[in-house]
C-alpha atoms as one frame of an Amber mdcrd trajectory, in Angstrom:
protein
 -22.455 -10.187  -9.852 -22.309 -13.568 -11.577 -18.662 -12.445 -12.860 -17.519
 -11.830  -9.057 -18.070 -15.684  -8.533 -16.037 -16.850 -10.988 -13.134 -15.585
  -9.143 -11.703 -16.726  -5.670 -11.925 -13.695  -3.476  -9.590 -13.604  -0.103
  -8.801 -11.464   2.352  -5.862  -8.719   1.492  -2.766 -10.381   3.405  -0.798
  -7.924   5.770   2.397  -6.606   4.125   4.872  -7.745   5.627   8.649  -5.210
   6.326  11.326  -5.897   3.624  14.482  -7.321   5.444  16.444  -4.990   5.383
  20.112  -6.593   4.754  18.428  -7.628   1.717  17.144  -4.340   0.526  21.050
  -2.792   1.630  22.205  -6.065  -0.618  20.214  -5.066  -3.649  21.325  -1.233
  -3.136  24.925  -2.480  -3.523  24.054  -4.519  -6.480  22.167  -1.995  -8.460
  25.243   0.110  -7.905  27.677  -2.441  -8.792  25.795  -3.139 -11.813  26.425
   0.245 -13.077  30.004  -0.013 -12.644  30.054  -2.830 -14.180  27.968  -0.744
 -17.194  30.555   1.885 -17.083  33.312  -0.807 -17.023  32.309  -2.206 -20.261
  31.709   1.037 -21.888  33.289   4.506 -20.183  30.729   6.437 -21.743  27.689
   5.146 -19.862  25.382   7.270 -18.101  22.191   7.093 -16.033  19.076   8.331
 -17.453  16.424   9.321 -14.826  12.724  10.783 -15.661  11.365  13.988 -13.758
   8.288  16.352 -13.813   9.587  19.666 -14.567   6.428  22.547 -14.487   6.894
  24.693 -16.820   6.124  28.637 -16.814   2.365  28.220 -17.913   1.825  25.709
 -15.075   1.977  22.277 -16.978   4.075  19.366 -15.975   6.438  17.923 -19.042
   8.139  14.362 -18.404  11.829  15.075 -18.999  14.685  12.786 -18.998  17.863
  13.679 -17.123  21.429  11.938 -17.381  23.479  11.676 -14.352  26.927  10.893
 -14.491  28.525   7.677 -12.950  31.574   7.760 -11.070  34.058   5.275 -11.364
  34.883   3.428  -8.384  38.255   2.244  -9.656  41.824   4.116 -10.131  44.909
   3.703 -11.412  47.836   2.736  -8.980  50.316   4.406 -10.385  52.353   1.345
 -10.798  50.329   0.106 -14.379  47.411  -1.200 -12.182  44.289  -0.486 -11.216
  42.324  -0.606  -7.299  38.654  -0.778  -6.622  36.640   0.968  -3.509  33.198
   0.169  -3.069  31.164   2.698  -1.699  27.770   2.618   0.102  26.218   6.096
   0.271  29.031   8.003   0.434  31.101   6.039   2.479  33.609   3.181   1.656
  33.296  -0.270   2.921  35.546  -1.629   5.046  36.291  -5.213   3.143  38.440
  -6.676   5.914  39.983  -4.934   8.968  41.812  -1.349   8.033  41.405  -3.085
   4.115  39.314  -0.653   1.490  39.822  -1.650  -1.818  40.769  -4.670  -4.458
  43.373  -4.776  -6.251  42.289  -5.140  -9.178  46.057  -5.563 -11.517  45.300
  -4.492 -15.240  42.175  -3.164 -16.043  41.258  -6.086 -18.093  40.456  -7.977
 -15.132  38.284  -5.636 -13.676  34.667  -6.420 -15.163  35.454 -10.331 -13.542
  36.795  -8.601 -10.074  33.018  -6.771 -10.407  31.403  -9.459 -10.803  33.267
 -11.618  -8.331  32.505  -8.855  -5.834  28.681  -8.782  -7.043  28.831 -13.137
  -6.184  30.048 -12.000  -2.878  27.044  -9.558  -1.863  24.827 -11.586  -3.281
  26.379 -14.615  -0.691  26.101 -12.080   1.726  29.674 -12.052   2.984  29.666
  -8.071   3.081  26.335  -7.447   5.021  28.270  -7.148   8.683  30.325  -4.037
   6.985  27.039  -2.426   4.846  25.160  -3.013   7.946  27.913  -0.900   9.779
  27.753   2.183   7.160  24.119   2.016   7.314  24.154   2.409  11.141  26.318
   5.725  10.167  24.351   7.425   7.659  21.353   6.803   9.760  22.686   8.211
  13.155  24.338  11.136  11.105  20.573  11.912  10.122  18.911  11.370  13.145
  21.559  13.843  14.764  20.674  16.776  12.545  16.910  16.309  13.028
């Protein structure tokens, strides 16, 4: 017992919720971060770990890749545009306004992380806050 007192013992604080614009914020960023991956190299992927059981039972780690899809396009006049998407959905940047243009590609790893400054700031929370009100009425409807 003389090694319990040696240590200062509390009580367990109560956990407190996670606000949630800033757990929407860091969804956003975790996804902009891998477009900003797969801007700097086109053949990134995402490697996930799963259980898989096999036929006699037992459970082997196994490592997946899942593909990334690019949230930029060409114009069609030698540039490119960006959409960012939350879910599945694309956020509404300003009024009726869905994308950045970005000009050449070469600019486009800056106009990431311009955008990733901006979330960050929160300056896109009203419109992720909107989508989020979406997605969650679209599941509570199907329930």
């Amino acid at each position: 017992m003389s090694g319990l007192k040696a240590l200062s013992l509390i009580a367990a604080p109560i956990q407190v919720a996670r606000d949630p614009k800033l757990v929407r914020r860091e969804k956003l960023l975790a996804q902009l971060d891998q477009q900003l991956s797969l801007a700097r190299d086109e053949e990134f992927v995402v490697r996930t770990k799963r259980w898989i059981r096999q036929d006699d039972g037992s459970k082997v780690l196994t490592e997946r890749v899942k593909r990334v899809n690019r949230w930029w396009r060409d114009d069609g006049k030698g540039g490119c545009f960006m959409v960012l998407r939350y879910g599945n959905k694309l956020v509404e940047l300003a009024p009726g306004k869905t994308a950045v243009a970005v000009g050449s590609k070469d600019k486009l790893e800056s106009v990431i992380v311009t955008v990733m400054n901006a979330v960050r700031d929160g300056e896109l929370d009203g419109a992720i806050g909107i989508l989020q009100g979406r997605l969650g009425r679209k599941k509570s409807q199907a329930a």
